[in-house]
MARSE-13640 format. One record per residue (C-alpha): z, x, y negated. Coordinates in nm, 4 decimals. Each point is the difference from the previous one (the first is absolute). Layout:
MARSE-13640
+----------+----------+----------+
:       c3 :       c1 :       c2 :
+----------+----------+----------+
:        Z :        X :        Y :
...
+----------+----------+----------+
end
This chain:
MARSE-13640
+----------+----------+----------+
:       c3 :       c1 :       c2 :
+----------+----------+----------+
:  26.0431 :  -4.7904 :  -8.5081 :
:  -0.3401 :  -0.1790 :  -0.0344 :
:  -0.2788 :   0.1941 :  -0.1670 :
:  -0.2733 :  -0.1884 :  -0.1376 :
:  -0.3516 :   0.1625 :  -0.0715 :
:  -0.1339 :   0.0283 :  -0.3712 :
:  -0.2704 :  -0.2614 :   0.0583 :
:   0.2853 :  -0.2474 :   0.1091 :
:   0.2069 :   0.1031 :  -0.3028 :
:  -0.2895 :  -0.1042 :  -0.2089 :
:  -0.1063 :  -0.3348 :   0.1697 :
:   0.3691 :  -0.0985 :  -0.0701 :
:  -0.0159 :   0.1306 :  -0.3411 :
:  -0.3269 :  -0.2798 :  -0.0656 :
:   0.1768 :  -0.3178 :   0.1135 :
:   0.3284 :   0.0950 :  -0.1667 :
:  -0.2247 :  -0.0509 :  -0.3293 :
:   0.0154 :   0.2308 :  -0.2777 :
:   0.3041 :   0.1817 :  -0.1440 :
:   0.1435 :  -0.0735 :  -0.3266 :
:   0.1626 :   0.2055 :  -0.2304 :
:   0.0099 :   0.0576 :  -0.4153 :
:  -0.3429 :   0.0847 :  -0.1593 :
:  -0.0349 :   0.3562 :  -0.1111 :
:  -0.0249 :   0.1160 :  -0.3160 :
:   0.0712 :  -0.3562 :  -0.1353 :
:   0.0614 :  -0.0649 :  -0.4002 :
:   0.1246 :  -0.3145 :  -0.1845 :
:  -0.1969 :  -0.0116 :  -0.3367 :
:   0.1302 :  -0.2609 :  -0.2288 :
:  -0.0281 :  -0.4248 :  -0.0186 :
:  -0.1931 :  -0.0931 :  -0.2951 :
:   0.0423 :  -0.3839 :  -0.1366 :
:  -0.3284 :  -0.2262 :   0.0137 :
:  -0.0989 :  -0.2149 :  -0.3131 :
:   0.3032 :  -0.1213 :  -0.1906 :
:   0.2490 :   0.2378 :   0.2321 :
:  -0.2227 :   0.3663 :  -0.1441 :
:   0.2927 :   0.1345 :  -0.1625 :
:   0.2393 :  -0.2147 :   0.0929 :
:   0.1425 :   0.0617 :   0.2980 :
:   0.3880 :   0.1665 :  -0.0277 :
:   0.0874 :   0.3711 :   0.1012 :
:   0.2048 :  -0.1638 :   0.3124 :
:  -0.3231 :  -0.0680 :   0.2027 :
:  -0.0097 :   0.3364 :   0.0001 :
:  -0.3286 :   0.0367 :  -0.1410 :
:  -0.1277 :   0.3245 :  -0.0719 :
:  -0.0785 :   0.3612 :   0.2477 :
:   0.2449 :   0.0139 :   0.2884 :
:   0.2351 :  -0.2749 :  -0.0744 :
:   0.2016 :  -0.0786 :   0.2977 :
:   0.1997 :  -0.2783 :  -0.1900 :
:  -0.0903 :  -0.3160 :   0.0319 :
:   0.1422 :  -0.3120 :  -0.1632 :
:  -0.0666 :  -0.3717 :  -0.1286 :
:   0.3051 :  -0.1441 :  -0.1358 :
:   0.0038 :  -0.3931 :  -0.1412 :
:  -0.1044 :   0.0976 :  -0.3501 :
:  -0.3136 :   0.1944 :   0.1126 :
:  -0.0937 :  -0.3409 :   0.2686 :
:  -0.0164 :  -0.2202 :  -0.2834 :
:  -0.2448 :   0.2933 :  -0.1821 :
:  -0.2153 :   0.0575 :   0.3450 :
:  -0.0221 :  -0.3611 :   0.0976 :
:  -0.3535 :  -0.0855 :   0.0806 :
:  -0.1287 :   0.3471 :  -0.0572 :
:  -0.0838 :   0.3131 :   0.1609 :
:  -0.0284 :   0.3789 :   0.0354 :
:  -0.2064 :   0.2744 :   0.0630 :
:   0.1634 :   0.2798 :   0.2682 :
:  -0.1198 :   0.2744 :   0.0429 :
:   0.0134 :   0.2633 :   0.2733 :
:  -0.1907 :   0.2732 :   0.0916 :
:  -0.0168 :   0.2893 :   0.3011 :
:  -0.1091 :   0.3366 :  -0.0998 :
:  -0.1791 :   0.1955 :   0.1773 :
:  -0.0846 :  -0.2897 :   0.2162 :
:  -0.0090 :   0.0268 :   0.4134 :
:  -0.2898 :   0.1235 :   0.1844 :
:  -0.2277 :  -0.2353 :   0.2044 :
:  -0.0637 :  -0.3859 :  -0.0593 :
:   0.3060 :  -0.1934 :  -0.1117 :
:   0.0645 :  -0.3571 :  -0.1429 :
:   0.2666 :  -0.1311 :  -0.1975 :
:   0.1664 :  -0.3232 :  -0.0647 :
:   0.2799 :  -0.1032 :  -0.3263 :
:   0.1865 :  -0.2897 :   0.0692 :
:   0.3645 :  -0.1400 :  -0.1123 :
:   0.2676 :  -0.2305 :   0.1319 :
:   0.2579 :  -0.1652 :  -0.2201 :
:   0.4069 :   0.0319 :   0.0910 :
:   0.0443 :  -0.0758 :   0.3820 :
:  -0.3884 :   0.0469 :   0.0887 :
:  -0.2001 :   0.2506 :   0.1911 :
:  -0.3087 :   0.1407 :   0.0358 :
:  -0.1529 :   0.1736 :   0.3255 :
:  -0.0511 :   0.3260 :  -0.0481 :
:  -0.1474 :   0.0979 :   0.3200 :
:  -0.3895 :   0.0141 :  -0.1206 :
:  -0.2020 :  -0.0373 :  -0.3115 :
:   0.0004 :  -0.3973 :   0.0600 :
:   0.3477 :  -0.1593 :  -0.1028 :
:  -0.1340 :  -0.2882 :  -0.0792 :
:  -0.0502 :  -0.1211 :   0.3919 :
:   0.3760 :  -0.0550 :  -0.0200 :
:   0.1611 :  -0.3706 :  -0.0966 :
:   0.2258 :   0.0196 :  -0.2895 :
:   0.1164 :   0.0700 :  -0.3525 :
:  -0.2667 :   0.3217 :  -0.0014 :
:  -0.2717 :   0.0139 :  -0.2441 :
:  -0.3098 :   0.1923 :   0.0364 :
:  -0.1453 :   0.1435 :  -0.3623 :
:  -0.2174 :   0.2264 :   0.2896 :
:  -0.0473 :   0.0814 :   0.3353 :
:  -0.2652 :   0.2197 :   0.1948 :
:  -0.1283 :   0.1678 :  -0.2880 :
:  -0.1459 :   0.3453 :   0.0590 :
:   0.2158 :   0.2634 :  -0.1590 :
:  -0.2541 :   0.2376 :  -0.2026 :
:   0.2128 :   0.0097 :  -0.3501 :
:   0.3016 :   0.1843 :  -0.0504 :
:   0.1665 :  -0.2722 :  -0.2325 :
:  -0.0315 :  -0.3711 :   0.1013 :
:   0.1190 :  -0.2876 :  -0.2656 :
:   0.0837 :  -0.3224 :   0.1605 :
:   0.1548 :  -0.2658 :  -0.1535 :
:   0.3195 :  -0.2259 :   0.0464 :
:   0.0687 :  -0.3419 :  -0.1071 :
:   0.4027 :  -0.0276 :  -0.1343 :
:   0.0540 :  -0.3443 :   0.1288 :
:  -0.0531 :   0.0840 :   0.3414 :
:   0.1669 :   0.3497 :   0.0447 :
:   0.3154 :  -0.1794 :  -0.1743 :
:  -0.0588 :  -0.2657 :   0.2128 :
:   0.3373 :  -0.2771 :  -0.1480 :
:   0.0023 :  -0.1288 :  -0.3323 :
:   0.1365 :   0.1460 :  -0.2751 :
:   0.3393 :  -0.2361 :   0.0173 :
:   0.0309 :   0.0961 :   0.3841 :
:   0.2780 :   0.1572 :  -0.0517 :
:  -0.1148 :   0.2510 :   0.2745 :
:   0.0221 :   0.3717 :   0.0806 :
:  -0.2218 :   0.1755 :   0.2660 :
:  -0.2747 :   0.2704 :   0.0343 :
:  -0.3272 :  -0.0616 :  -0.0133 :
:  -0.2851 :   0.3167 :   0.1756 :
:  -0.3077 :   0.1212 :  -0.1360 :
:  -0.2279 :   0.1336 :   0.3335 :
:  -0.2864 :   0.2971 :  -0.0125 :
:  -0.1392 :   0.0191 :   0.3508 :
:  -0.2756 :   0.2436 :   0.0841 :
:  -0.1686 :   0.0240 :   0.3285 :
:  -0.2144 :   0.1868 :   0.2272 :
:  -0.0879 :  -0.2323 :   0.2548 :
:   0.1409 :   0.0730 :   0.3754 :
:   0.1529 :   0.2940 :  -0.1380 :
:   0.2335 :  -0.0199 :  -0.2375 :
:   0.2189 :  -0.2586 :  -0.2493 :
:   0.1707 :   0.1262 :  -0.2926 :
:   0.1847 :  -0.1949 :  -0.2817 :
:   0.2340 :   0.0141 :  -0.3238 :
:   0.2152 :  -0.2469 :  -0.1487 :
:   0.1412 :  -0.0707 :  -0.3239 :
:   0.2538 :  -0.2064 :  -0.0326 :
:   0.0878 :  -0.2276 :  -0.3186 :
:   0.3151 :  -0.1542 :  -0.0325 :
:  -0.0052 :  -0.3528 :  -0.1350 :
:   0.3634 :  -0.0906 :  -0.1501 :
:  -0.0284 :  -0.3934 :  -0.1385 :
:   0.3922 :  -0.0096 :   0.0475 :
:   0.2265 :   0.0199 :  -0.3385 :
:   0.3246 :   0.1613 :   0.0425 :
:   0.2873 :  -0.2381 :  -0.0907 :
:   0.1207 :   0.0054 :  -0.3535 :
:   0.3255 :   0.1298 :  -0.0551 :
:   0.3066 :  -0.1948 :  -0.1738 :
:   0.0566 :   0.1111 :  -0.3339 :
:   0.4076 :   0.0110 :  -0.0729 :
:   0.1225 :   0.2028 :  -0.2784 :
:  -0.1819 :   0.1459 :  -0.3194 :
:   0.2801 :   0.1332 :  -0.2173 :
:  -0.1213 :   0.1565 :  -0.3860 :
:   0.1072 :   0.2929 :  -0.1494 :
:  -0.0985 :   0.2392 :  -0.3215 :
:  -0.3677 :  -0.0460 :  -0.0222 :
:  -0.0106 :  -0.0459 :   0.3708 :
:   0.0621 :  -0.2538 :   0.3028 :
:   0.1019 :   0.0437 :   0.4041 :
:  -0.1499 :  -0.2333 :   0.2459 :
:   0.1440 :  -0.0207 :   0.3488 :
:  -0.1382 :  -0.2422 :   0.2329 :
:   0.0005 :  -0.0386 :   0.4075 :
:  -0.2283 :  -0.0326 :   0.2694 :
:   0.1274 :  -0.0990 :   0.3238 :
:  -0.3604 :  -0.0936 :   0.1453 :
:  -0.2564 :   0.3026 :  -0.0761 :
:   0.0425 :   0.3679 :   0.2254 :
:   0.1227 :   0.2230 :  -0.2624 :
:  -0.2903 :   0.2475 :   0.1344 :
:  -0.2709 :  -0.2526 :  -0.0710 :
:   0.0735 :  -0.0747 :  -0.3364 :
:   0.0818 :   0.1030 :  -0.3685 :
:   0.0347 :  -0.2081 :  -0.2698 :
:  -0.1402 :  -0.0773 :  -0.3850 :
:   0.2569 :  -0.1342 :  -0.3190 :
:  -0.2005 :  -0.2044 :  -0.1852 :
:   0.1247 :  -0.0646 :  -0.4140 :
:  -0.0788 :  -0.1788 :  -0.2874 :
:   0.1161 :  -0.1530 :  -0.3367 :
:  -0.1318 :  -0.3156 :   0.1628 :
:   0.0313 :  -0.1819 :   0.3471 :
:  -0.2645 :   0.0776 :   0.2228 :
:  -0.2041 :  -0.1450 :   0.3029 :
:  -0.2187 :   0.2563 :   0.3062 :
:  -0.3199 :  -0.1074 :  -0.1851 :
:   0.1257 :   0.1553 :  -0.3082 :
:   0.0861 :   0.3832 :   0.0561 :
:  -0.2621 :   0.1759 :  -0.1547 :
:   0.1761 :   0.0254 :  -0.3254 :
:   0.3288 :   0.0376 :   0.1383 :
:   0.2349 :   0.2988 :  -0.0374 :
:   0.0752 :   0.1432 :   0.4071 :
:   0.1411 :   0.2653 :   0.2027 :
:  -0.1569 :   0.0183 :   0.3206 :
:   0.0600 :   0.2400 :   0.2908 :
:   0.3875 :  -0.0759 :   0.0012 :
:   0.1815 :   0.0873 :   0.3404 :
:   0.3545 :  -0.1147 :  -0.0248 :
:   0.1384 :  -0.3370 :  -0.0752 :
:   0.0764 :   0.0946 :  -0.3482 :
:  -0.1531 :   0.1779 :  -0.3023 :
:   0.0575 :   0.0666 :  -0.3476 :
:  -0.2681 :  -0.0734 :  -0.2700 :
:   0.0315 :   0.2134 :  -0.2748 :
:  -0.3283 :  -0.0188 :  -0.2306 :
:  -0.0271 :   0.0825 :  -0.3705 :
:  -0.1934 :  -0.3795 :  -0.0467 :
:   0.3548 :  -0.1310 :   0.1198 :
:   0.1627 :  -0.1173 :  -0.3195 :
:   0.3983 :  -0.0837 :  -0.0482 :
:   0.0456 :  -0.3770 :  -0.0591 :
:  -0.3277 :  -0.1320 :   0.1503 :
:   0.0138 :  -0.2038 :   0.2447 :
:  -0.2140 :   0.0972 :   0.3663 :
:  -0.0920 :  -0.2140 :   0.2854 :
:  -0.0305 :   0.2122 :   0.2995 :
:  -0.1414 :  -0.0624 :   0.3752 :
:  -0.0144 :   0.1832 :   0.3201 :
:  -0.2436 :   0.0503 :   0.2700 :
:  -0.0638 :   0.2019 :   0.3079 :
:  -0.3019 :   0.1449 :   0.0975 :
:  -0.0999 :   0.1294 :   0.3595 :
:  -0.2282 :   0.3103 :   0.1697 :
:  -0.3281 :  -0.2061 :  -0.0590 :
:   0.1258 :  -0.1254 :  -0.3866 :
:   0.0361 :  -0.3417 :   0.0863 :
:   0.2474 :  -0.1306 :  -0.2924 :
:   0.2052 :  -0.2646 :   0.1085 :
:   0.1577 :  -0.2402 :  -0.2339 :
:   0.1833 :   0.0304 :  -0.3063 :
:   0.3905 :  -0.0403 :   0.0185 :
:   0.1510 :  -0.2228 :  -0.1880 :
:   0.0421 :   0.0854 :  -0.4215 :
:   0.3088 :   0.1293 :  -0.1025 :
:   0.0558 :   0.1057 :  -0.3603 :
:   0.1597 :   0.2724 :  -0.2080 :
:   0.0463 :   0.1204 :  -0.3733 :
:   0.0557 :   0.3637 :  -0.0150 :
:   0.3078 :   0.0806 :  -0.2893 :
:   0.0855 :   0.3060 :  -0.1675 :
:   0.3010 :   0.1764 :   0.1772 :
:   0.3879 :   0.0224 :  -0.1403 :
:   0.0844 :   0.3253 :   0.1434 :
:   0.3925 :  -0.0608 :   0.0750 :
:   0.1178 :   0.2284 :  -0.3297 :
:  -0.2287 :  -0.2665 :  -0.2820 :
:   0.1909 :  -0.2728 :   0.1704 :
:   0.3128 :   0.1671 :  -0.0051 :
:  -0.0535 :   0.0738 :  -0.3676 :
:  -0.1400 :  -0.3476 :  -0.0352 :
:   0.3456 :  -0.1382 :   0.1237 :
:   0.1958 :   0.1834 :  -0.2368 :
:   0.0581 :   0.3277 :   0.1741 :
:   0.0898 :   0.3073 :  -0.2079 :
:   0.0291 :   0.2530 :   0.2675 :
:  -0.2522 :   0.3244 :  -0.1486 :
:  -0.0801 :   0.1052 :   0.3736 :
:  -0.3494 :  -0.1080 :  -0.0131 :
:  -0.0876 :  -0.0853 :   0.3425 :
:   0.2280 :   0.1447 :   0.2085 :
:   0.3617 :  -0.1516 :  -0.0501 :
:   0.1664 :   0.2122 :   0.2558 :
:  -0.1842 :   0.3104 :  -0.1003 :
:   0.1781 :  -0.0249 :  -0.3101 :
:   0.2916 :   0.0075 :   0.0763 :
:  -0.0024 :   0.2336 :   0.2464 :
:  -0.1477 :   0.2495 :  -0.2622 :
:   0.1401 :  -0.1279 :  -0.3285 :
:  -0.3838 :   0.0256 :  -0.1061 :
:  -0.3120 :  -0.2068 :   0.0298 :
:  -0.1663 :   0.2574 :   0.1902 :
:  -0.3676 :  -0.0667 :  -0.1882 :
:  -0.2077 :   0.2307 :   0.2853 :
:   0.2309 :  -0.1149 :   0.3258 :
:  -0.0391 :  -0.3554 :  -0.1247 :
:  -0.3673 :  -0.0368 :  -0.0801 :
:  -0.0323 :   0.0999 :   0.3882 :
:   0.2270 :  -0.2731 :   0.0830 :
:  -0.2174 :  -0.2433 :  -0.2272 :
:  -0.3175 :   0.1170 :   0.1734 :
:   0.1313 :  -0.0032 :   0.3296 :
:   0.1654 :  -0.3742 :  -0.0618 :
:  -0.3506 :  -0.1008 :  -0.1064 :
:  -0.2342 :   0.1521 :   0.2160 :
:   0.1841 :  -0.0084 :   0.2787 :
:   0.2790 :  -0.2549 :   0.0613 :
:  -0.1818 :  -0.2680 :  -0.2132 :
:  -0.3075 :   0.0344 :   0.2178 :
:   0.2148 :  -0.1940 :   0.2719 :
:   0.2093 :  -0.2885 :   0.0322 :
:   0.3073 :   0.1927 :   0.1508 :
:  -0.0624 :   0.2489 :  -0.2677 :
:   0.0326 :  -0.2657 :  -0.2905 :
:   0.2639 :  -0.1525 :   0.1737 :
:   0.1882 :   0.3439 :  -0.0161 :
:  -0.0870 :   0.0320 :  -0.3892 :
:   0.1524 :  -0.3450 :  -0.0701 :
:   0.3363 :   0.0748 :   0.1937 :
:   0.0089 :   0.3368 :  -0.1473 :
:  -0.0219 :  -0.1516 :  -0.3808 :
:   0.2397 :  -0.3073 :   0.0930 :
:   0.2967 :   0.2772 :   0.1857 :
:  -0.1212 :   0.2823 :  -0.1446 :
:   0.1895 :  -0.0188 :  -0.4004 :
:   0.3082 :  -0.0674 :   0.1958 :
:   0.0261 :   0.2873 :   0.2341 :
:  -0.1036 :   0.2159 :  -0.3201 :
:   0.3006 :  -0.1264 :  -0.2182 :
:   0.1976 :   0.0629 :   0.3411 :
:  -0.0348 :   0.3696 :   0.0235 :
:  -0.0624 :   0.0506 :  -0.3692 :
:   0.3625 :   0.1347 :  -0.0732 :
:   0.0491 :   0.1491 :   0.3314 :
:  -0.1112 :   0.3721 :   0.0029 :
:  -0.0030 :   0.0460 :   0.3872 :
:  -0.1799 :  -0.3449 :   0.0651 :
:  -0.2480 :   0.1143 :  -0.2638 :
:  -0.0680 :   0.3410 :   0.1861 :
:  -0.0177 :  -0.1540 :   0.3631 :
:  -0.2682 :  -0.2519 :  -0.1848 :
:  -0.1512 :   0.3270 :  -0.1196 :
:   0.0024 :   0.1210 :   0.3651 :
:  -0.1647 :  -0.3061 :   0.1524 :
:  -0.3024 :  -0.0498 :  -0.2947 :
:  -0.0944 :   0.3691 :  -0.0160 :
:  -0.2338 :  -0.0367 :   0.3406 :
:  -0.0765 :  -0.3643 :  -0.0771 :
:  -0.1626 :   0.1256 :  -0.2871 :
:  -0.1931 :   0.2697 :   0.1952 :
:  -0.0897 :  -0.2409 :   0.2405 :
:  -0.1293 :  -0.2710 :  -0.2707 :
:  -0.1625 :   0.3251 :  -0.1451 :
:  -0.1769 :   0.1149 :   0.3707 :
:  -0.0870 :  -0.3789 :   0.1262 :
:  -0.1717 :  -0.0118 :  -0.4331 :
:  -0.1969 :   0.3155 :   0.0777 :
:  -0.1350 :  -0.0413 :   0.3775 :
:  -0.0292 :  -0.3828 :   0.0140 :
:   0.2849 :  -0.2646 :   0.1191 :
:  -0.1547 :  -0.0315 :   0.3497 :
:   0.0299 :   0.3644 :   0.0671 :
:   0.3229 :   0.0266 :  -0.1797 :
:   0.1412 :  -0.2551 :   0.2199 :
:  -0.1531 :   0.2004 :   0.2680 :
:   0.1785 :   0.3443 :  -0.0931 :
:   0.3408 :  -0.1649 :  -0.0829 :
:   0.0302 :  -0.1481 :   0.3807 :
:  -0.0982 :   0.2751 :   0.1360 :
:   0.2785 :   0.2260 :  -0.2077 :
:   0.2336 :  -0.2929 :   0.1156 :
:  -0.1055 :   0.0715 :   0.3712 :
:   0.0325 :   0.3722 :  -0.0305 :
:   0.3163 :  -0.0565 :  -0.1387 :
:   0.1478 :  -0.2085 :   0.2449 :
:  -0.1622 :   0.2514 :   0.2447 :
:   0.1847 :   0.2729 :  -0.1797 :
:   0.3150 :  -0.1719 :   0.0253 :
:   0.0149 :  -0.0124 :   0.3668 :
:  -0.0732 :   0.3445 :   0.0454 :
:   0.2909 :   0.0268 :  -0.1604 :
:   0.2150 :  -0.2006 :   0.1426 :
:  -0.0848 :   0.0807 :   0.3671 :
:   0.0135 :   0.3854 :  -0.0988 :
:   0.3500 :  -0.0632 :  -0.1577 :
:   0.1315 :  -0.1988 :   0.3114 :
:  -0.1307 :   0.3040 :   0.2245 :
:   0.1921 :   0.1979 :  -0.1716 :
:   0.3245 :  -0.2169 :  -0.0128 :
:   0.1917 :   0.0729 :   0.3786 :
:   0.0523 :  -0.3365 :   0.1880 :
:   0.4205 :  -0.0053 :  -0.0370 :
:  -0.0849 :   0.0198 :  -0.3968 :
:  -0.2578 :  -0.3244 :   0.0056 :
+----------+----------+----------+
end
């Protein structure tokens, strides 16, 4: 093993140059716009005490163009012994040296607000111009990361730095294809698809109105933002039955950058014909009220037992298209398996049998929610089927091989 004397440990310690490392008791203060940006600069920049966000999407580029910012850092308590400092700030896919208090020696995309100044304040202010940290045009149609330096130095003895980095997104997602908006009661569903955009990047905004409507028209326009599926349903009391509403989708990513609008598709919400008013409406004289089979299972309408049926048809089953699918087939079937069983007693109590848990299912899935009701019901189908092979391998135990 070599061993080295401390005076030879600290010549090689001088021409390896000083060490870097973060700056102590370092604190990001705020950005504060200059002239016409005071005030005006979004929450994304990250802006105020501590912020560690950072962002400039394509709306806020055509806002900053040609202006600037005041950052402001500050170190507190500050180091002992003489130090200088030097801000600087590189757009996407430039650097600054960060080795001493002079960046500006280097070729390149850096820019030098200061360099070599003594450090005797705890808070400096420099300032930033927009167009170069963003470096691209607003139409780049660009993504990348643009770094805000803070060097300090203590000549031939030690380098420290911070960065802050600001993500510039100039890149619109991809608008999605609009392909289905279906009315209902005071209501519509809109289902589109979106084969381009990550499903993790995005969400998406359903843009209506009375009238057709263009991107540089939405302030007054009725939306629902924040959506995370490919379909929603917009229920609003300002949705009226027999208007007629143009409606438009968009996507919007992590920096919200809005792409597009979809295509228009249109809808006029009607008033519902539950499947009993239409019966009626056809002629039918039937008294069951809305539950043909219910009837005459019991010989009775069955008021309570079939006001949970109406609820549960309505704020369940119509909610979806398999559900109102299900309520059409039951009214167009449903009269004729009820005259079917009406004058046979043991058909009417095995229909008895079978719609006694339906109800208290309808009844469970009304009072905890459909989503959780549909999550209960499969898992009492699961324990069931687990319960049946318990008992069928416990019953074939028990059964001797010759019998089998």
């Amino acid at each position: 093993m070599i061993r080295r004397s401390p005076l030879v440990l600290v010549l090689i310690g001088m021409l390896a140059g000083p060490a870097s490392a973060a700056i102590p008791n370092f604190g990001f203060n705020g950005i504060t716009g200059v002239g016409e940006l005071d005030g005006q600069l979004d929450d994304r920049l990250g802006i105020s005490v501590n912020s560690t966000d950072h962002v400039i999407n394509i709306e806020d580029c055509a806002v900053y163009a040609g202006g600037s910012a005041d950052w402001s850092v500050s170190i507190s308590p500050l180091p002992s012994g003489d130090w200088q400092y030097a801000a600087a700030y590189a757009p996407p896919n430039k650097t600054c040296a960060t080795s001493d208090a002079n960046p500006e020696a280097v070729d390149g995309g850096c820019v030098v607000p200061r360099a070599q100044r003594e450090l005797t304040d705890t808070t400096v202010t420099f300032r930033v111009a927009f167009d170069e940290l963003m470096g691209e045009t607003c139409d780049s149609d660009t993504e990348g990361t643009a770094t805000v330096y803070f060097i300090v130095e203590n000549p031939s003895i030690e380098v420290n730095y911070e960065t802050i980095d600001v993500t510039v997104d100039l890149s619109a997602p991809t608008a999605p294809v609009l392909t289905e908006v279906v009315g209902g009661d005071g209501r519509f569903e809109v289902t589109w698809t979106d084969d381009v955009n990550d499903p993790a990047d995005v969400t998406y905004t359903v843009y209506w109105d009375e009238t057709d409507f263009t991107s540089d028209a939405l302030s007054t326009v009725s939306h629902k933002s924040g959506i995370d599926t490919n379909s929603v349903a917009i229920e609003s009391s300002s949705i009226e039955n027999g208007a007629t509403y143009y409606v438009r989708v968009a996507a919007v990513d992590e920096a919200d950058n809005v792409s597009v609008l979809s295509d228009t598709l249109s809808v006029t919400p009607e008033a519902t014909t539950d499947f009993w008013e239409g019966y009626v409406a056809q002629g039918g004289t039937d008294p069951g009220g809305y539950c043909f089979i219910a009837t005459a299972a019991w010989g009775t309408p069955m008021a309570g037992e079939l006001d949970t049926l109406r609820h549960f048809r309505d704020d369940v089953l119509m909610q979806s298209a398999g559900g109102r699918a299900f309520v059409a087939e039951y009214y167009r079937w449903g009269r004729f398996a009820a005259a079917w069983i009406a004058d046979k007693p043991v058909l009417r109590a095995v229909a008895r049998v079978f719609l006694t848990p339906l109800i208290w299912i309808a009844k469970l899935m009304l009072w905890i929610g459909p989503f959780a009701g549909l999550f209960v019901l499969g898992a009492g189908v699961m324990g069931l089927f687990a319960l049946r092979r318990r008992l069928v391998g416990r019953i074939l135990r028990d059964v001797p091989m010759e019998a089998r």
